[in-house]
N, C-alpha and C positions, 0 to 999 in steps of 0.2 A: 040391698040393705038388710042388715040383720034383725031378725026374731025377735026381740027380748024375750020371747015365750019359751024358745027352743031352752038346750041343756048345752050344746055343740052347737058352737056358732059361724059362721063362713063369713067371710068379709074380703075384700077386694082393694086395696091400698097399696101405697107408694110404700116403695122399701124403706125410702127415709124416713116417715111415718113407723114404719115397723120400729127401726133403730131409736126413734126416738120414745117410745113410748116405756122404758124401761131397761132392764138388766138381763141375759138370757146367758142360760147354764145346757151345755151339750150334755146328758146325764152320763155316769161312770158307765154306765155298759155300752156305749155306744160306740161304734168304734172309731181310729184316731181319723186323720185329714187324707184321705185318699184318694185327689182327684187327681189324675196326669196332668203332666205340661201340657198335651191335648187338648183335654178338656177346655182349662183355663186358656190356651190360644183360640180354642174355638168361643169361649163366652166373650171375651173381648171382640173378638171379631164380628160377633154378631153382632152386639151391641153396637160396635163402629158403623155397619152399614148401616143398620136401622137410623142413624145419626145420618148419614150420605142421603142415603132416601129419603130423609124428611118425614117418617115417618114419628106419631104422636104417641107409641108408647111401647116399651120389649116387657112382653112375656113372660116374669123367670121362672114361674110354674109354683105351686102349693108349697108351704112350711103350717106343719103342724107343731102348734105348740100347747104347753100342758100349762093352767096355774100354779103358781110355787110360791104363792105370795104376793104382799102388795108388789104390781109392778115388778114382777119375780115370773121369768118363763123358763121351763126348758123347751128344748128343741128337739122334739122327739123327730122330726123329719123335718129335712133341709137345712143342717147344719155345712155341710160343702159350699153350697150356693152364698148363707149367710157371712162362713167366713171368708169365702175368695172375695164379694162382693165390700166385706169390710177391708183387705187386703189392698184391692183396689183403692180406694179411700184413703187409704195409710198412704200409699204410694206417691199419688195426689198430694193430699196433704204436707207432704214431707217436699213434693215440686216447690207447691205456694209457699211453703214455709222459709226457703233459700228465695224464692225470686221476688218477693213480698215480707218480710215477717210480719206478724199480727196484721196481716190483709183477713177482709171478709172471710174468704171464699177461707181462708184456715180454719177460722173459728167456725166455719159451716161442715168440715170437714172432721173437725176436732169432734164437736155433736152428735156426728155420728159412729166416733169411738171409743169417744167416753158418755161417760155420763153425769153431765153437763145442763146446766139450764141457759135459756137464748138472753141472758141479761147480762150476763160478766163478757169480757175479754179476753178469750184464752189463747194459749202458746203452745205449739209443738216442744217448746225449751224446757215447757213446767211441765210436761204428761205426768213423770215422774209421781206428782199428786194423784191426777186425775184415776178414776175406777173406771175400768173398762168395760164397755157394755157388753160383750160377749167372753164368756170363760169355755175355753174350746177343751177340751178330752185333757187328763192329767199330763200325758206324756208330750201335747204341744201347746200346753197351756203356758207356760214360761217363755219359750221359743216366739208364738205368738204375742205376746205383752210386751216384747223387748220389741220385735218389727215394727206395731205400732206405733212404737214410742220415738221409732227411727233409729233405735242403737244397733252395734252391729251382733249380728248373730252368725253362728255358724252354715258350716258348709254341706250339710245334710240333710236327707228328709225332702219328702213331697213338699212340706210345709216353704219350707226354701226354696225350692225350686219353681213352686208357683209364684212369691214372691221374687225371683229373679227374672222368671216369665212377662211380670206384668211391667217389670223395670225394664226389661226390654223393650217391652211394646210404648212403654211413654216415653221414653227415652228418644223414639224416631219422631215424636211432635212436638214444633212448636208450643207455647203457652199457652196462643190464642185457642187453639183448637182444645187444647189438652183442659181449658177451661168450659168450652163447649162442651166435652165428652162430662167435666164433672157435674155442669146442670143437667145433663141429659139422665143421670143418676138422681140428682135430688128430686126431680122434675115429672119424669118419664116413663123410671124403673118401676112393673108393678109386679107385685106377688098376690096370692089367694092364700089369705089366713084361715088355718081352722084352729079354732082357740076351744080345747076341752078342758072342763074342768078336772080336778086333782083325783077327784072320786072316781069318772070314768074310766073305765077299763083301756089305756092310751093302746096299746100293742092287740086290741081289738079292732080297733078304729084306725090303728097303721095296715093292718092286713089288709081292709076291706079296702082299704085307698090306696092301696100297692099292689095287691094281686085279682081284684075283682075290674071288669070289662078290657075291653080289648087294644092289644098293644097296636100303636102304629106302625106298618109294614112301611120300607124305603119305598114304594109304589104311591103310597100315600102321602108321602112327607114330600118326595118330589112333586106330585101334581097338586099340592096345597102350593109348593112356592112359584109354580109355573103361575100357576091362578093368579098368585098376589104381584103380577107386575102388570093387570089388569083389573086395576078398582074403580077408575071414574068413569062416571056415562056414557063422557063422548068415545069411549073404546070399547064401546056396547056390540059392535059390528067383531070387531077382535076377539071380545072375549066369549062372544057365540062361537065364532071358529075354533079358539082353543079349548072350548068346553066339549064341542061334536066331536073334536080332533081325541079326547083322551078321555070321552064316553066311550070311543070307538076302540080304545085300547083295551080298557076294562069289560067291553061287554065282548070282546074277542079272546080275551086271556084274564078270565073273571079269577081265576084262583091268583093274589094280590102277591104271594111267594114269586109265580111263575112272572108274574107283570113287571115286578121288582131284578127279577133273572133277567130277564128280557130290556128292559131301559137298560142295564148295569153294562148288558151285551152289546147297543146301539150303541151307547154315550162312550163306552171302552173304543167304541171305533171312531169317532170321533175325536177322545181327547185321552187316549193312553189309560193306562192302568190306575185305577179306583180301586182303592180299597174296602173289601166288603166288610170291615167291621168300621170303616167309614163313609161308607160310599155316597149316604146325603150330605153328608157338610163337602166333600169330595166335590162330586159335583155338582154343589151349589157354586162353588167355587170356580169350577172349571168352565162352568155356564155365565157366571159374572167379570172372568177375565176376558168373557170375548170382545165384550162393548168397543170399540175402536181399533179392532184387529181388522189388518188386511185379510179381506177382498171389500168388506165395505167399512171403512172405516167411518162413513156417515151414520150409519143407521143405528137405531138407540136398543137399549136394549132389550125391551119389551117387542120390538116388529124383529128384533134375532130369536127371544121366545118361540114369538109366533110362528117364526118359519123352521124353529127345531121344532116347535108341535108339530109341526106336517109331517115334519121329516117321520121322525117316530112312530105317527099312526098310519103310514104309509100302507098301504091292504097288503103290496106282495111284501114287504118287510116281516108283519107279520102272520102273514102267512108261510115263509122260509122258516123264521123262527119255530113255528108250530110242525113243520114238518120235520124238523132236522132234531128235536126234543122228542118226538114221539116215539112211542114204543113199537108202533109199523108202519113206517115210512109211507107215504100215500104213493101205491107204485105207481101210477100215472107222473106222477112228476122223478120217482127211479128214473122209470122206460125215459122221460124225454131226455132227463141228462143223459143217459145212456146211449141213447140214438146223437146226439149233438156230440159226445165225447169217442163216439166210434169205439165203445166198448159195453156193447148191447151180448155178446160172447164170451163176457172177461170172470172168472170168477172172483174175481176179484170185483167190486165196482160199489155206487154210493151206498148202498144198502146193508152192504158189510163193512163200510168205513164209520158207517154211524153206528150200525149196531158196537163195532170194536172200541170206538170212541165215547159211546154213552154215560158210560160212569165216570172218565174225566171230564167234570165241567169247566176246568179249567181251559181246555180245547177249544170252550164254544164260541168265545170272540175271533178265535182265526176263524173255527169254520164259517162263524157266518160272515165275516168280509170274503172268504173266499166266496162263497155260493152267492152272494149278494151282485157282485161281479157278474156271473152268470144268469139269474134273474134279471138284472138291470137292464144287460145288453137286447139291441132289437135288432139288430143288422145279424141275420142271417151266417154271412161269413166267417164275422167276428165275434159271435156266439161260439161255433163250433170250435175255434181256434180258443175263446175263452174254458169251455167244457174241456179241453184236452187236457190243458193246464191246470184248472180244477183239477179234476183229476189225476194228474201227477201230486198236486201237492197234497191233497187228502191220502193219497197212501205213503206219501214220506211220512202227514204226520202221523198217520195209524202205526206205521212203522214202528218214527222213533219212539212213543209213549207206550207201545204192548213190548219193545222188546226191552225199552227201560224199567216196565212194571214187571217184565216176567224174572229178570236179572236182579232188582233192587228188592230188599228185604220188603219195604213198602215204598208204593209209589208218592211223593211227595208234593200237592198241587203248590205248597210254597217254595218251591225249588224252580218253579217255572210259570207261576202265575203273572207277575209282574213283566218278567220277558213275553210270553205269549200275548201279554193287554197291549203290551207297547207296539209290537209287530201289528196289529190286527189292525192298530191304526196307521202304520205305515201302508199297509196293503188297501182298505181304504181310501188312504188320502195319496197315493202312488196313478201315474199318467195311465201305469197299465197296471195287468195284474202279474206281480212277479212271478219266476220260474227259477233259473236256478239261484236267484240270490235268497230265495224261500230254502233251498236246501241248505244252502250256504247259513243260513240262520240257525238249520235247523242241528246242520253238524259242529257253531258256537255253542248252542244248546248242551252237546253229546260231554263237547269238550270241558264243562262246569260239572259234569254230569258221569257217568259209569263208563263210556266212551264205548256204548250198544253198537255206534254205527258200524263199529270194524268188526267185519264179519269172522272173522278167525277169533279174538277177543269174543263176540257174542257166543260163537258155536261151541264154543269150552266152556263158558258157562253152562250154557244149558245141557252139556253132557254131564255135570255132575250136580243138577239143580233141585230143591225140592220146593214146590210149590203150597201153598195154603191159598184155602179162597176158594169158592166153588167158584164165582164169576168169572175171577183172571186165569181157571182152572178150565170154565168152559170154553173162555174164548181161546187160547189156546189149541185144546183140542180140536174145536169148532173148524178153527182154521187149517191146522192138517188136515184133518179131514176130508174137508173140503177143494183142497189140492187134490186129494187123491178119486173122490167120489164126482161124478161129473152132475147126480139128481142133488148135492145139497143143500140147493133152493129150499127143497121141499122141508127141511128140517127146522123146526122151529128151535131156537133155543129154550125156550120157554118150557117148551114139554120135554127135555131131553135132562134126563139126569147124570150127576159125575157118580163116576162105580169106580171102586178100589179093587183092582185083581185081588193082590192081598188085602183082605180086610183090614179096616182100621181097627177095630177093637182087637182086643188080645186073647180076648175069650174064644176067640176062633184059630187061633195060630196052632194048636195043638194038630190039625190035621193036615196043616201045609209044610210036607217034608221036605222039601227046597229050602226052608230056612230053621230047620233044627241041627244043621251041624252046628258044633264046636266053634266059637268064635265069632256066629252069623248073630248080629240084634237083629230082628224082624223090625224092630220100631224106626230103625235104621233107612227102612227099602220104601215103607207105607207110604211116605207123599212123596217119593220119589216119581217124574211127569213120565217114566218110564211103565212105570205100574200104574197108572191111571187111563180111564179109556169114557165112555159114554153108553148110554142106554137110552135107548127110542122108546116115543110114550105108548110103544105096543111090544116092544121088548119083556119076555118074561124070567123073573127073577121066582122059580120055583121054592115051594117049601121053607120052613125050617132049616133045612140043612143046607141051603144054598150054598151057605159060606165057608163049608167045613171043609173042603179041599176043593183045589182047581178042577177036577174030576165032576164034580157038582154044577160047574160054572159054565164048562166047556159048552153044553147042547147050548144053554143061552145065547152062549157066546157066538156060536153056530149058526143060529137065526136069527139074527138082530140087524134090523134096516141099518147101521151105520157099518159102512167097509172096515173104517178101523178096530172095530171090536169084533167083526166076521174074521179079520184076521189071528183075533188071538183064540180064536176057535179051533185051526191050523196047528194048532201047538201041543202037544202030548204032554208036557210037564209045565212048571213055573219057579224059577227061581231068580237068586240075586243075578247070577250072569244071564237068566233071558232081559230081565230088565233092565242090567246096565246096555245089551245091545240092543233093544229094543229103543231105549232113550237117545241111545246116538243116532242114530234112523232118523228121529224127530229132531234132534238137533239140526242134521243137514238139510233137513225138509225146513226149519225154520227160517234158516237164511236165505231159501229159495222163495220162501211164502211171504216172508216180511221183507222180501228186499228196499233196500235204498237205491234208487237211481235217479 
């Protein structure tokens, strides 16, 4: 209940209540009707189930408004909510009004878009009279008043498009229901009023309610709705299990981003591609279409809950997760897939498939159904057989995504996000774990894509390529390298620096005679993968003058724990043609080092 003492009041009420208590003005600076078709299919929808569930009241969240008069508001916040929510009503209204004329439920409807007292008679026929209770931004203020009123409007604008949105969605209901849905609005719908007066500083008191405490991460929103299909006593025995079950996630993967990463990764293998700028209403969804899906088409949906809680808080689940995300793989678990996949020898092997993969997270739903596969399995035999094939398929994908990222101007995780969600749950929900229809996947992939996989097409590329990026610059390197040097376990990435033969800056070009002929840009060679090498974190980079000619670089170059840079020690001069042949060298080395097979 409210203060009458306070200055700023809060209050808790039915939206219908809101609408009817007066006339409400969106002010000129605000800006116009913004909400996607999205949004508005998500607001209806949610409100639908909350209607399914039986549940006694939906949420729409705070509207602040300012005094303006008697019975005079604007709407300094929660003008969208207000007018979809009036939209809706219009809609409604306009049903009853062909299926009924002057039935109740119109003039109940009418009430809450005009303004109207509950004594007289009214008509959707006569709006035309009627004052509107909300006047929305200049620019859909007209637009708005005509929908209302049920006349027809044009073909543009969010403003339409949410109203054709909601025409759609009543459109697939009967009356009966579509009259349930509109008490569930008069009835149901609640908002939190903040009612400041005209003196208050409003755009004060909008910051502090906008930008002050903490946003809700999807980690949070997901395990608030898992929770809510465990509310009565007799499920006291349930709702312990799933509270221990997704304590145990949280106190394993306490940072709510990673926890959030991590369900998006599990649920993706389960039920395809989520999108992460919607991934809770996603798979809120995905989670409530299962109720009467084979394999048990009996069981409700709260004991399906229950048994995805398990699933997800699974220990080796996340603990895969936690290793395959981390920045130093827990060798113990390297070494065993490596003894199980009979590539305990290989320089290649999981530790440089994660590290190469780490910065696409788009990757991480295939890896982890693949390696889940292998974790899962206990039979000995079928382990080892499963690790091989892991194995094959974590270097196709290393493959295809380093040699699509070193080729493509930038690498594009929406170019291959929705296709990798999808697969991850085919490999998942698959008898076994696939082989070469994984590759087969992976070269549909190529063929949307820069077509990496053809090694003659790849190796041309990269003999005239220039690269940006320390990372995709290390890894690269990293991995010639590492071909050529048999200790480069030993090399951390982390402490190894990218060195430019030719310097980058210009201010040092003056003493590098290799590129002062006639003709030659130096700016030209600089990122060229030809003229790039690497430096060990006990490599030394003398003086001052380091940079001023290759002469200066050379003894560096000479004693530096990484092969490839020892070899450009070997070299008496530096010019445009050592680096174009030097770059082809790496080219043929790449298609040996990233092969597809």
């Amino acid at each position: 209940m409210a203060n009458p003492s306070t200055v700023i009041r809060a209050e808790a009420m039915l939206i219908s209540e809101l609408f009817h208590m007066g006339q409400f003005e969106v002010p000129w600076h605000q800006r116009h009707y913004d909400w996607a078709v999205s949004d508005v299919r998500a607001l209806l929808s949610d409100i639908d189930d909350t209607i399914e569930r039986d549940q006694k009241t939906y949420f729409l969240g705070a509207i602040m408004l300012i005094e303006n008069g008697s019975e005079q508001w604007l709407i300094n916040d929660g003008q969208q909510r207000m007018i979809t929510i009036s939209l809706v009503n219009a809609v409604l209204c306009n049903r009853f009004s062909h299926e009924k004329p002057g039935s109740q439920r119109e003039g109940h409807a009418l009430r809450l878009l005009f303004d109207l007292d509950d004594k007289g008679v009214w008509t959707l026929s006569d709006s035309d009279q009627y004052v509107p209770r909300i006047s929305p931004p200049a620019n859909d203020k007209m637009q708005y008043h005509q929908m209302i009123r049920g006349n027809t409007i044009g073909t543009n604008g969010l403003l339409t498009a949410a109203w054709d949105e909601i025409n759609r969605f009543f459109d697939s209901m009967d009356i009966k229901r579509a009259e349930q849905y509109f008490q569930f609005l008069l009835r149901n719908l609640e908002v939190a009023c903040l009612w400041v007066p005209l003196h208050i500083d409003a755009n004060a008191v909008y910051e502090t309610l906008n930008f002050r405490g903490k946003k809700l991460d999807d980690w949070d929103l997901i395990r608030n709705y898992l929770y809510s299909h465990f509310g009565s006593d007799s499920e006291s025995e349930k709702k312990n299990s799933v509270h221990a079950d997704l304590e145990r996630i949280g106190i394993r993967i306490p940072n709510t981003k990673k926890a959030s990463e991590y369900i998006r990764s599990c649920l993706q293998c389960k039920f395809g591609f989520l999108r992460k700028d919607q991934f809770y209403r996603e798979a809120r969804e995905a989670i409530r279409s299962q109720k009467g899906k084979v394999p048990t088409p009996d069981e409700s949906l709260p004991d399906y809950v229950l048994d995805l809680t398990r699933q997800l808080a699974l220990p080796e689940s996340l603990e895969l997760y936690l290793r395959i995300t981390a920045a130093n793989p827990e060798p113990d678990f390297i070494r065993a897939f490596e003894v199980a996949s009979d590539t305990v020898n290989s320089r290649r092997n999981l530790a440089v498939f994660l590290y190469e993969l780490r910065d696409y997270k788009v990757t991480l739903p295939l890896i982890f159904s693949i390696l889940t596969w292998f974790i899962q399995e206990k039979d000995g035999r079928r382990k080892r057989r499963i690790a091989r094939i892991a194995h094959k398929n974590l270097s196709r994908l290393a493959t295809f995504v380093l040699r699509t990222a070193f080729v493509a101007p930038k690498f594009e995780p929406s170019n291959f996000e929705e296709k990798f969600s999808n697969y991850a749950y085919v490999i998942a929900s698959a008898e076994d774990l696939p082989d070469t229809e994984f590759a087969d996947f992976l070269r549909d992939c190529d063929q949307s894509a820069f077509g990496v996989l053809n090694d003659t097409r790849f190796r041309n590329a990269m003999n005239e390529i220039s690269m940006s990026g320390s990372t995709k610059n290390k890894k690269f390197l990293l991995g010639i390298n590492g071909y050529q040097q048999k200790d480069f376990r030993l090399l951390n990435p982390r402490q190894c620096s990218l060195e430019h033969v030719l310097p980058e800056s210009p201010i040092h070009w003056s003493g590098w005679d290799g590129f002062s002929d006639d003709g030659i840009n130096a700016s030209d060679w600089v990122t060229r993968i030809g003229n790039l090498t690497l430096m060990g974190p006990t490599d030394n980079k003398p003086g001052v003058k380091y940079n001023s000619s290759f002469e200066k670089k050379r003894p560096s170059y000479q004693e530096s724990a990484i092969k490839l840079t020892r070899d450009l020690g070997k070299l008496a001069e530096w010019s445009p043609d050592h680096i174009r042949k030097r770059q082809k060298r790496m080219a043929t080395l790449a298609v040996k080092i990233w092969a597809f097979e």
